[in-house]
C-alpha positions as CSV (number, residue, x, y, z in Angstrom):
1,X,67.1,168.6,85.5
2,X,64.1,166.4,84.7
3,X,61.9,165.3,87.7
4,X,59.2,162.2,88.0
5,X,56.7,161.3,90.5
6,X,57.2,158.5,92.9
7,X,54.5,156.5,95.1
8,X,56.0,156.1,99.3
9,X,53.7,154.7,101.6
10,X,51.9,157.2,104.1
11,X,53.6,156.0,107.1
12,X,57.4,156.6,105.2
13,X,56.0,159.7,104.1
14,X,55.1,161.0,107.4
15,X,58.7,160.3,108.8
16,X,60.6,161.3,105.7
17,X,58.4,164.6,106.3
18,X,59.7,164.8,109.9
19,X,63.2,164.0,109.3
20,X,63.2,166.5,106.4
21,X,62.2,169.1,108.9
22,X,64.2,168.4,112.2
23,X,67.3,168.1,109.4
24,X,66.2,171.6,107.9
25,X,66.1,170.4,104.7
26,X,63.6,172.6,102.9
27,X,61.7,170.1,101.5
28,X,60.8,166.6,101.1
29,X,61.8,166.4,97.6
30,X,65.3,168.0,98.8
31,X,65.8,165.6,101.5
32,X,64.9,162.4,99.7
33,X,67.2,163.8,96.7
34,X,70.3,163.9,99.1
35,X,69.5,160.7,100.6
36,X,69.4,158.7,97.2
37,X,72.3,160.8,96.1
38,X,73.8,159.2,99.6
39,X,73.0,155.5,99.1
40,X,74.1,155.9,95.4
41,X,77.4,157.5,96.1
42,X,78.0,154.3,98.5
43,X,76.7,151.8,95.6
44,X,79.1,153.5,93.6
45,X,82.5,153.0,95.3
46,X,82.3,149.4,94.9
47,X,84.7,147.4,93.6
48,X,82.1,144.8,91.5
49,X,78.7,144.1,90.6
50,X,79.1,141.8,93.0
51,X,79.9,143.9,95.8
52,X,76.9,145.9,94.9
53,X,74.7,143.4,95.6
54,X,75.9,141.6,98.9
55,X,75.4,145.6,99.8
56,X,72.1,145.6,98.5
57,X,71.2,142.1,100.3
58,X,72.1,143.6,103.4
59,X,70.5,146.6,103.2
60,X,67.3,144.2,102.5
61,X,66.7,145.7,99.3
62,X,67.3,142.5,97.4
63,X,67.3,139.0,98.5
């Protein structure tokens, strides 16, 4: 598995530390892994592209 760095803000980073914790996750890298893996599982059962991005919209990640 190949890995690359990513930028969060320090605020995000600080809660995504927290939540990685109280979830016993045993790290951040873990628990940020599983959450993408989440949201892209989701993305994926979509019927269109379409669908994909009225999700996306609503999630506020596109407008």
């Amino acid at each position: 598995m190949s890995t690359a760095k990513i930028k969060l803000d320090k605020e995000l980073l600080k809660k995504v530390k927290k939540f990685a914790d109280l979830a016993g996750y045993s790290s951040v890298e873990e628990f940020i892994t599983h959450a993408l893996e989440k949201e892209i599982a989701q993305l994926e059962e979509s019927a269109s592209e379409e669908e994909i991005k009225k999700k996306l919209q609503g999630l506020g990640y596109i407008s």
